[in-house]
DRENKENU-789137 format. One line per 2 residues: for each residue x, y, z of N, C-alpha, C. Coordinates in pm, whole numbers, plus 50000, padded with zeros to 5 digits. Each point is the difference from the previous one (the first is absolute). Layout:
// DRENKENU-789137
X/Y/Z/X/Y/Z/X/Y/Z ~ ...
//
This chain:
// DRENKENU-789137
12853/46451/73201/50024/50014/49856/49971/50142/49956 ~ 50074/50045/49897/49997/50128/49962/49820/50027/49946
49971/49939/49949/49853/50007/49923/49872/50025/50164 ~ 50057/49913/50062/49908/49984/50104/49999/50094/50085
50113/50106/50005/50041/50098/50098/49924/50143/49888 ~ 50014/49950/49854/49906/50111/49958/49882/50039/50043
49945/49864/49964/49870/49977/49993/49900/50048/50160 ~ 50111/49999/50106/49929/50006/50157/49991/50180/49968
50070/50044/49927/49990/50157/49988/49897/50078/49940 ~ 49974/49878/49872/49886/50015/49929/49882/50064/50038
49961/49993/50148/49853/49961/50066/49879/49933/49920 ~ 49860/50016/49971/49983/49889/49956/49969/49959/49884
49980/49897/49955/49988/49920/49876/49861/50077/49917 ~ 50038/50010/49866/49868/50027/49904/49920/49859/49985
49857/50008/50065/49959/49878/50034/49918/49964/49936 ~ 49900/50105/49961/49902/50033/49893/50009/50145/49903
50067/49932/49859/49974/50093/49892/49916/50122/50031 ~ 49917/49965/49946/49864/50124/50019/50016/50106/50104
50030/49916/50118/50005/50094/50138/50116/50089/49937 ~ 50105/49958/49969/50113/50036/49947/49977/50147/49934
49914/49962/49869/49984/50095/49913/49884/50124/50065 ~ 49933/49961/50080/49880/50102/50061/50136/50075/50095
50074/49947/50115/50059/50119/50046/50117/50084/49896 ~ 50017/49943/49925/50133/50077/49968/49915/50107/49913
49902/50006/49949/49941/50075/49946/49886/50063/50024 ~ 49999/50002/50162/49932/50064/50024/50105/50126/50076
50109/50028/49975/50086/50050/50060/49931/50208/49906 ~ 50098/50026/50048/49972/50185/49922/50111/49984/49902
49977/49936/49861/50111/49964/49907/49994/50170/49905 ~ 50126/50050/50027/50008/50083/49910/49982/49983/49853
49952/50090/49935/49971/50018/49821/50194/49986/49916 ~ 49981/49909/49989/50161/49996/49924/49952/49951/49815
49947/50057/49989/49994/49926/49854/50013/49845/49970 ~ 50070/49982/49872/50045/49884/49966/50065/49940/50078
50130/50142/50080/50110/49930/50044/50165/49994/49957 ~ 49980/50115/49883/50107/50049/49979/50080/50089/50040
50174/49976/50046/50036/50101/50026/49985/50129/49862 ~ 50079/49982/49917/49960/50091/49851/50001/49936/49886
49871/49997/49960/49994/49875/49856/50043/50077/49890 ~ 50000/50136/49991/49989/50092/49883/50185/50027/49973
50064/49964/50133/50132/50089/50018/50119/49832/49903 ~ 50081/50007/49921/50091/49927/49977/50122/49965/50051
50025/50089/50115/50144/50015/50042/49928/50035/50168 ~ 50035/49913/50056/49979/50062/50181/50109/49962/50081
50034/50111/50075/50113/50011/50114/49931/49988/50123 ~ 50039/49885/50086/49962/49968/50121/50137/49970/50087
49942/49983/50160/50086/49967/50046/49941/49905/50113 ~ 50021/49866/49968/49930/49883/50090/50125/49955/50102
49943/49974/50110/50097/49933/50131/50182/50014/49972 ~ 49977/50191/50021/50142/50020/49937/50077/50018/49917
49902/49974/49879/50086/49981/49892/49941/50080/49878 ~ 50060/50052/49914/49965/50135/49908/49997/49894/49863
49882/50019/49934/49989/49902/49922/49942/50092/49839 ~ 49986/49978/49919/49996/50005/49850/49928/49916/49981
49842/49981/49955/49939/49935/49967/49902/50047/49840 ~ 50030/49889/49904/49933/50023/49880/49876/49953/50002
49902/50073/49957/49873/49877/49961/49938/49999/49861 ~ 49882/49928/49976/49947/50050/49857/49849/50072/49990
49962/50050/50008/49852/50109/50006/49948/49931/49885 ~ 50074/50013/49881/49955/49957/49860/49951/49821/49980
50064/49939/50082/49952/49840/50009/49927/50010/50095 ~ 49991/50040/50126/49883/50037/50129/49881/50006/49882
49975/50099/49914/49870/50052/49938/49993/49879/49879 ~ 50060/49909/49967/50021/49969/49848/49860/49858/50063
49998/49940/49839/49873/49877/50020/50068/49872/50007 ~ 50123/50025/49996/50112/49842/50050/49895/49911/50043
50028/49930/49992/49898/49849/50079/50112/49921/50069 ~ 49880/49945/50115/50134/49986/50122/50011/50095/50086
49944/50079/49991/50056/50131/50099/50087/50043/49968 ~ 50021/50159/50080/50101/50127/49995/50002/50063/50126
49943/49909/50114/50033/50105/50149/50135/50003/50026 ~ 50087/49918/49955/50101/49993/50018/50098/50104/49938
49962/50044/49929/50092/50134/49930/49977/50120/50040 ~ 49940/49985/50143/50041/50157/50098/50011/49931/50156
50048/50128/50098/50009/49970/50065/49918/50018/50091 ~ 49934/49926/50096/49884/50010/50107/50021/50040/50160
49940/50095/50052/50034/50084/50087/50033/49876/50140 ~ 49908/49896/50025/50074/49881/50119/50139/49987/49962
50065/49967/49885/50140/49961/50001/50081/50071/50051 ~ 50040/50099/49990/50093/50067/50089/49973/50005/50158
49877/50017/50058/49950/49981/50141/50072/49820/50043 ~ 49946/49876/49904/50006/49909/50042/50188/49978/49984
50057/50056/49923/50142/49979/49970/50081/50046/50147 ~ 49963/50108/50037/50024/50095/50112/49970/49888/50108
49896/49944/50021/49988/49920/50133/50035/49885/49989 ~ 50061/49916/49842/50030/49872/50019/50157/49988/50025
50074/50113/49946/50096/50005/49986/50069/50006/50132 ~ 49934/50073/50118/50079/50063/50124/50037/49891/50083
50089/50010/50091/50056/49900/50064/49932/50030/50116 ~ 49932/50046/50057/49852/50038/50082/49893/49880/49961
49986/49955/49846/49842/49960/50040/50025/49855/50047 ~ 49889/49975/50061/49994/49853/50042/50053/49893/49913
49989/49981/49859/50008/49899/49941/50169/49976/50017 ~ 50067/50103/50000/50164/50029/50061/50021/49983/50115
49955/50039/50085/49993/49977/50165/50013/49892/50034 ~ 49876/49931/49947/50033/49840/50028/50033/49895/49908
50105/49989/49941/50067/49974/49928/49897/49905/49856 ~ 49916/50083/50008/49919/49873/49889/50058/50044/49832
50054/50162/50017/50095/50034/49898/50135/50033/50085 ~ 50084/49946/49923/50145/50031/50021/50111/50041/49861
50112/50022/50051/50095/50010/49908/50018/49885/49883 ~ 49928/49904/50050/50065/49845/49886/49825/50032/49954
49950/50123/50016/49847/49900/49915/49992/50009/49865 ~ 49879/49920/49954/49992/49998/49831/49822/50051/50013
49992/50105/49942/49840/50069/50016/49990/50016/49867 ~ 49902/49945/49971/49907/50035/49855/49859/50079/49974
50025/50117/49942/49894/50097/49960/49893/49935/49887 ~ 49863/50028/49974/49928/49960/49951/49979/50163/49902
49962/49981/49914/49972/50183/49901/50073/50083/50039 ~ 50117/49974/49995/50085/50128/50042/49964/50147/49930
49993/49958/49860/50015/50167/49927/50119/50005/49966 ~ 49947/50178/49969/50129/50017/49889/50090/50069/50113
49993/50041/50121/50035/50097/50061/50137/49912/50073 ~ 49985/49892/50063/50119/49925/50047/50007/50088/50143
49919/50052/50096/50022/50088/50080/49980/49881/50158 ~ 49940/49851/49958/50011/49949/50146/50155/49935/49994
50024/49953/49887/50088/49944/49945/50148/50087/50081 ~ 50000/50106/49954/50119/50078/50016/50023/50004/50150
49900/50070/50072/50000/50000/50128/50028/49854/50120 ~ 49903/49877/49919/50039/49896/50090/50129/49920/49999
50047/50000/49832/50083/49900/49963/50169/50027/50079 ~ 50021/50095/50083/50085/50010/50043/50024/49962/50139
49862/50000/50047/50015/49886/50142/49973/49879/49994 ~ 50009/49914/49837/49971/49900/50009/50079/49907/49904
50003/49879/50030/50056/49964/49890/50045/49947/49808 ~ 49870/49990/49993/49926/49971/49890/49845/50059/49961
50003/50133/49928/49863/50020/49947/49945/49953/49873 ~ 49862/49966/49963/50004/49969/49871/49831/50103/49987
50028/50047/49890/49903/50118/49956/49940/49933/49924 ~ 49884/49984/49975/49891/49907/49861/49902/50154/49965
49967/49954/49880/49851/50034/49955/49992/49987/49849 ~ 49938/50060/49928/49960/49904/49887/50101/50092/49906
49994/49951/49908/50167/50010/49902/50000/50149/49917 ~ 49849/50065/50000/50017/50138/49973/50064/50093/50035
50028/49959/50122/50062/50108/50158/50152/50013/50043 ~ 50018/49853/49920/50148/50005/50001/50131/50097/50011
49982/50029/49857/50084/50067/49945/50015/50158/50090 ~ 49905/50071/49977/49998/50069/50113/50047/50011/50152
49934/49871/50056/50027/49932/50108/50184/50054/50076 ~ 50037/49903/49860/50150/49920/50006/50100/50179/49955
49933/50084/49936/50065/50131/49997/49997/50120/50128 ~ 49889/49948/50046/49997/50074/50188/50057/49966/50071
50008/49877/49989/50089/49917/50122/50158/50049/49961 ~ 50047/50005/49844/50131/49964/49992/50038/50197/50032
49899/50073/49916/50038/50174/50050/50013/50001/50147 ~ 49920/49932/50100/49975/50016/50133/50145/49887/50056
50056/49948/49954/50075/49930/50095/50086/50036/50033 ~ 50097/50160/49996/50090/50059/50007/49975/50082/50125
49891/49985/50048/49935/50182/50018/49939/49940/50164 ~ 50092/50048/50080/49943/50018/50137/50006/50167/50047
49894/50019/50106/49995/50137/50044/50097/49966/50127 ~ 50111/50119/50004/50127/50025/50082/49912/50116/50105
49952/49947/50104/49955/50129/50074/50108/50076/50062 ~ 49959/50154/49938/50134/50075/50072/50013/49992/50155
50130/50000/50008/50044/49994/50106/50131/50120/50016 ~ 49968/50011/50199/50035/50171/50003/50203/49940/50069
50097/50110/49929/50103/49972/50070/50031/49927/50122 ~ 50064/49891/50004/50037/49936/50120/50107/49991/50031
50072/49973/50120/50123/49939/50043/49971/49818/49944 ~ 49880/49945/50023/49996/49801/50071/49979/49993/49795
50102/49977/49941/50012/50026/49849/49997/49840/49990 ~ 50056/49869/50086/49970/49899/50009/49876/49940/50016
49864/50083/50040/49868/49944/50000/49976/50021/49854 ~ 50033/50144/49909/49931/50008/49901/50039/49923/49900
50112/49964/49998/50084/49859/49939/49958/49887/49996 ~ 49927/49997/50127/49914/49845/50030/49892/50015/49895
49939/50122/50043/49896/50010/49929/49970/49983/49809 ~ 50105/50072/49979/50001/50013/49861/50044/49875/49920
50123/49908/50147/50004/49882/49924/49881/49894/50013 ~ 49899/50034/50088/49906/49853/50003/49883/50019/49901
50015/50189/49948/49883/50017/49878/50057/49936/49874 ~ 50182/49994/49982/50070/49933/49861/49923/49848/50000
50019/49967/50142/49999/49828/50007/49822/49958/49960 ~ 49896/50117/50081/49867/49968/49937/49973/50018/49862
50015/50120/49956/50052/50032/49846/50102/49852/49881 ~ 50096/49951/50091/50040/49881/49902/49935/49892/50017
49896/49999/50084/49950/49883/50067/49840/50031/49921 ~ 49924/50085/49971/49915/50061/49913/49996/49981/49838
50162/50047/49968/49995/49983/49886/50012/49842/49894 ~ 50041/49887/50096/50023/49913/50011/49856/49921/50025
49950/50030/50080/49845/49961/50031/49916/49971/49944 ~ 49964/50121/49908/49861/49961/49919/49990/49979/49843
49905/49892/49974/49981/49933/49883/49819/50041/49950 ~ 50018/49970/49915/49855/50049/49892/49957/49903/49956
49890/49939/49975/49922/49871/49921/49863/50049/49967 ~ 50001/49982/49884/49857/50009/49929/49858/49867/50105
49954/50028/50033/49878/49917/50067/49856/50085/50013 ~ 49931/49941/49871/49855/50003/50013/49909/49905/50073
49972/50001/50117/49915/49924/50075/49882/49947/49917 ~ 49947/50053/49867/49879/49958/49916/50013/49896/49931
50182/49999/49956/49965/49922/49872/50163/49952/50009 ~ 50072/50024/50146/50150/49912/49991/49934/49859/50082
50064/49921/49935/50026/49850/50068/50070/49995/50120 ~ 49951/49996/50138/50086/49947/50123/50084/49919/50002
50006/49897/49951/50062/49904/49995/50153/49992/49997 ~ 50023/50093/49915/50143/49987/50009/50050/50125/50057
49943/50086/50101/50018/50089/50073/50144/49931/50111 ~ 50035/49871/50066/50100/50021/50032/50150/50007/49904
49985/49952/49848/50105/50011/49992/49994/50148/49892 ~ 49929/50067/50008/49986/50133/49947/50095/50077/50109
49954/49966/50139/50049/50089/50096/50152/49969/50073 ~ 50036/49878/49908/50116/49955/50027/50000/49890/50166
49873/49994/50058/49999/49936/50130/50016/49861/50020 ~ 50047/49923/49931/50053/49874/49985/50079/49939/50034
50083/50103/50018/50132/49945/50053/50083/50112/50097 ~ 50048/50125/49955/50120/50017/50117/49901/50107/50084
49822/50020/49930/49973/50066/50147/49881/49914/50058 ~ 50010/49878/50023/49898/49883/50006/50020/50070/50168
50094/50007/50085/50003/50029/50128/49890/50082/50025 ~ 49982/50133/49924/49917/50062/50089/49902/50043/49922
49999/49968/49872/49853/50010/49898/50015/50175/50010 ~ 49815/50012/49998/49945/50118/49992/49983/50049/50094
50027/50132/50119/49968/50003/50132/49867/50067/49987 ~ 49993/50054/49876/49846/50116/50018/50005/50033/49852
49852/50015/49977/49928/50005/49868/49933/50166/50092 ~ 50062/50115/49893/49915/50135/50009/49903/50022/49862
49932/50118/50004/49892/49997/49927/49956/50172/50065 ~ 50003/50082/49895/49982/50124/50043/49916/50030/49890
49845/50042/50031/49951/50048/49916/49948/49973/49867 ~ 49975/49819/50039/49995/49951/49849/49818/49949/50016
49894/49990/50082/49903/49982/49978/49873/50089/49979 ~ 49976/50039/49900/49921/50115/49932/49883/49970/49886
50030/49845/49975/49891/49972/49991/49961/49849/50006 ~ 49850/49967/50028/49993/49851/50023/50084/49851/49910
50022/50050/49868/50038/49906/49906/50110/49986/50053 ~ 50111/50062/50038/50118/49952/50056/50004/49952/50172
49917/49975/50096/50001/49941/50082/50008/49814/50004 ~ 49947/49951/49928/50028/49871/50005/50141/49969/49913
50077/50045/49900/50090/49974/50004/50159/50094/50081 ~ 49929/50096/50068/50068/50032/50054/50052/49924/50141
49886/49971/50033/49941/49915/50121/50121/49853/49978 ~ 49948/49903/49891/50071/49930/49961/50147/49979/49959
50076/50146/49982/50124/49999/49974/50052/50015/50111 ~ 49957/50045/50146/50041/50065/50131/49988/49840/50040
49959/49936/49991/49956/49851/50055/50108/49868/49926 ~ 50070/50029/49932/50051/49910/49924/50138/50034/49985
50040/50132/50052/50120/50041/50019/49994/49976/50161 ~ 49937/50031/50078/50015/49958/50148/50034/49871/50037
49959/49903/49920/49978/49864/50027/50158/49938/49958 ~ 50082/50081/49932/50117/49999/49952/50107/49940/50089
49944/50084/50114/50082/49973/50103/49994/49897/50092 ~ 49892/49933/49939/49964/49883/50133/50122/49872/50018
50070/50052/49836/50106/49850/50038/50134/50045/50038 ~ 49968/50121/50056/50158/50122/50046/50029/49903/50116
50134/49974/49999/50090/49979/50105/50008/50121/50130 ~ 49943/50142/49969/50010/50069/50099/49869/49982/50096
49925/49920/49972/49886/49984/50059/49881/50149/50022 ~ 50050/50128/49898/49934/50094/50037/49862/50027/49899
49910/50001/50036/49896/50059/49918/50039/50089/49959 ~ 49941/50065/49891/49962/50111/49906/49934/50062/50055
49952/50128/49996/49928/50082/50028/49946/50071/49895 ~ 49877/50056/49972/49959/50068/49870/49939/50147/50069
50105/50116/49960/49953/50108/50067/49871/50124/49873 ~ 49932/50008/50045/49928/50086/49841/49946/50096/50051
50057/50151/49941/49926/50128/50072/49914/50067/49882 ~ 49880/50009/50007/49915/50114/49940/49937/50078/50038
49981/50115/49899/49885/50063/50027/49894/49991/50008 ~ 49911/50044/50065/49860/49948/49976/49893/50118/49971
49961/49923/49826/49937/50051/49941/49840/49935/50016 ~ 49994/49839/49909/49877/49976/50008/49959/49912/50107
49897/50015/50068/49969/49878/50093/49953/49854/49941 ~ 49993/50051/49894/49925/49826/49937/50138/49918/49948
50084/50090/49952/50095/49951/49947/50111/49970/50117 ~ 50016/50068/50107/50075/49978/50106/49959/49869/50108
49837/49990/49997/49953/49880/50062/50018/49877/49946 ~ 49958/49981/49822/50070/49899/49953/50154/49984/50025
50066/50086/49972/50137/49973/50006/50053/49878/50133 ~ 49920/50116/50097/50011/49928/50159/49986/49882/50044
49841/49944/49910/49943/49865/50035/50065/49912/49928 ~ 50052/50005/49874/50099/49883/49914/50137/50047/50092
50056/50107/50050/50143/49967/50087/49998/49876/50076 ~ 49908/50069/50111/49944/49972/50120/49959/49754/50006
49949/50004/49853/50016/49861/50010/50126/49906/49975 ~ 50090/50080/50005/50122/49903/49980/50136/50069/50115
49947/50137/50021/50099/50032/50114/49952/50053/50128 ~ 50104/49972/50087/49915/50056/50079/50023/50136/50062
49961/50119/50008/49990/50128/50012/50027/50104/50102 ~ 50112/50075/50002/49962/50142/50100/50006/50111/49927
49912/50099/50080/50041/50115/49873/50114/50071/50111 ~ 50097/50102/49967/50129/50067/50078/49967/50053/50092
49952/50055/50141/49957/50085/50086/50108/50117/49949 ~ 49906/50077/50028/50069/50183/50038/50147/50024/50060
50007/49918/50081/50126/50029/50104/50075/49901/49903 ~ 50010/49928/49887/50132/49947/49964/49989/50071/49864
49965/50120/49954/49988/50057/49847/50053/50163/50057 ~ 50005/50038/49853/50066/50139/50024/49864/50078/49981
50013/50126/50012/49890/50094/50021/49907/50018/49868 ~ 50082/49984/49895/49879/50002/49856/49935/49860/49955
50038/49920/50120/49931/49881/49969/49867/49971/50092 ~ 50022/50094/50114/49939/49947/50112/49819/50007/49961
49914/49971/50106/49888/50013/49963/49928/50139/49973 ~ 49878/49970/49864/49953/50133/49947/50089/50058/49905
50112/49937/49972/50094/50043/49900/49917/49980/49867 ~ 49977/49911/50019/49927/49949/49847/50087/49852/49918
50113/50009/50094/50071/49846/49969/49986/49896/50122 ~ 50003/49875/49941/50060/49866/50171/50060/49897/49905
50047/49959/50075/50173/49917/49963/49879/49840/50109 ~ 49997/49926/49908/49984/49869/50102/50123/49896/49965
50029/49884/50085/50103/49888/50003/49911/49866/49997 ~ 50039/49902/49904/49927/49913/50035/50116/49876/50002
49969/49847/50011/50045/49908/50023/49943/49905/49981 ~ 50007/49879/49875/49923/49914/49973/49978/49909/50109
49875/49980/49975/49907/49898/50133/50069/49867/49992 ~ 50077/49980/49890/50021/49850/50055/50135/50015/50031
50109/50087/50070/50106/49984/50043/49932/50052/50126 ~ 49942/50092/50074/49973/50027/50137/49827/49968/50025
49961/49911/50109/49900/49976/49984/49905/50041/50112
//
């Protein structure tokens, strides 16, 4: 099974929290601040896994006393690292088919930036972007400036004018297959009702086959109050899938930085009781993820589908 061929790659299981949180932080974690790429800047030009992007944010709601939070109205330096390694047809979760071309992957706090969004939704089949209804608007204006816009790497005179043809036509087909892809939904894990999360997500009927293949989560635990319902929304969307005709689990992938240890250990020990845990080894991440970076990407899998 695709899950099971991950998982042997994995090496081994997060078995005990604590242990968890003592090595990863006992690593030489560089001084990164908060964690922003530029909170002060309104307009940033990047270029993630290829692609030349235009990204807006808000500095002025970042600083404002909104309630509910405002991390979401900039952009945070893991996202582009984690966009870069989820996106490639290199990483494992692609390799062994636990994502494919037919998948349906759902982001948890996306932001305003839309930058995993852009990058994944074109090797996949269905993205759906959430976070809470402030972020939207923004959101839904990055994505729609960004959906035009792939980087054309130059290329030097040739005779084989039929490869670059290939090429340029399979970026149209990811590009129509992208723009087509991704959807936006307001979801506050604090204070939305689960309940009617499948027919919010439309999974009822024509994508009952293959549900949710993976629940991501980049950068959204920063402080303790949002771990138990964060915890709880990753758990209740996984379980989604248990009456899938494709017989595939969910997977819940979540990369952070690591800032606090108290807050990263709780996080761990409420995961850790309902899924069960690896964090990514080195050899399946790209180089700004790897260890001592100051980020780790773990995968988990609720305990009561693998036992």
């Amino acid at each position: 099974m695709p899950l099971q061929d991950l998982l042997q790659l994995m090496g081994d299981e997060v078995t005990d929290p604590d242990e968890e949180s003592f090595l990863l932080f006992s690593q030489e974690l560089p001084s990164q601040d908060l964690g922003f790429v530029e909170s002060k800047a309104t307009t940033l030009e990047l270029t993630v896994a290829g692609r030349d992007m235009t990204i807006h944010q808000s500095p002025t709601l970042l600083s404002s006393n909104r309630g509910g939070g405002t991390t979401g109205a900039v952009i945070w330096r893991v996202s582009p690292l984690f966009a870069e390694w989820i996106s490639s047809s290199a990483n494992a979760l692609f390799r062994q088919q636990v994502l494919t071309q037919d998948s349906v992957v759902l982001e948890l706090g996306c932001g305003v930036s839309g930058i995993v969004a852009l990058t994944l939704a074109p090797k996949i089949e269905r993205y759906i972007a959430t976070d809470q209804d402030y972020v939207l608007k923004l959101l839904n204006e990055n994505l729609a400036e960004n959906a035009t816009t792939f980087t054309q790497p130059s290329v030097k005179p040739t005779r084989r004018r039929s490869s670059n043809a290939a090429r340029n036509k399979s970026q149209a087909n990811q590009l129509a297959r992208a723009n087509k892809a991704i959807e936006t939904m307001a979801l506050d894990w604090e204070l939305d009702s689960l309940a009617g999360l499948p027919d919010l997500l439309n999974l009822s009927s024509v994508h009952a086959s293959t549900m949710i293949d993976a629940i991501i989560a980049c950068d959204c635990i920063y402080n303790e109050a949002l771990i138990d319902p964060f915890v709880r929304t990753c758990t209740e969307l996984c379980r989604l899938s248990e009456g899938a005709s494709s017989g595939k689990p969910t997977v819940c992938v979540v990369a952070q930085q690591l800032r606090s240890p108290a807050v990263f250990e709780s996080w761990m020990s409420a995961f850790h009781e309902t899924f069960r845990v690896w964090r990514i080894p080195d050899e399946l991440l790209i180089k700004g993820l790897m260890e001592n970076s100051g980020f780790v990407i773990h995968l988990g899998v609720l305990r009561e589908i693998i036992t």
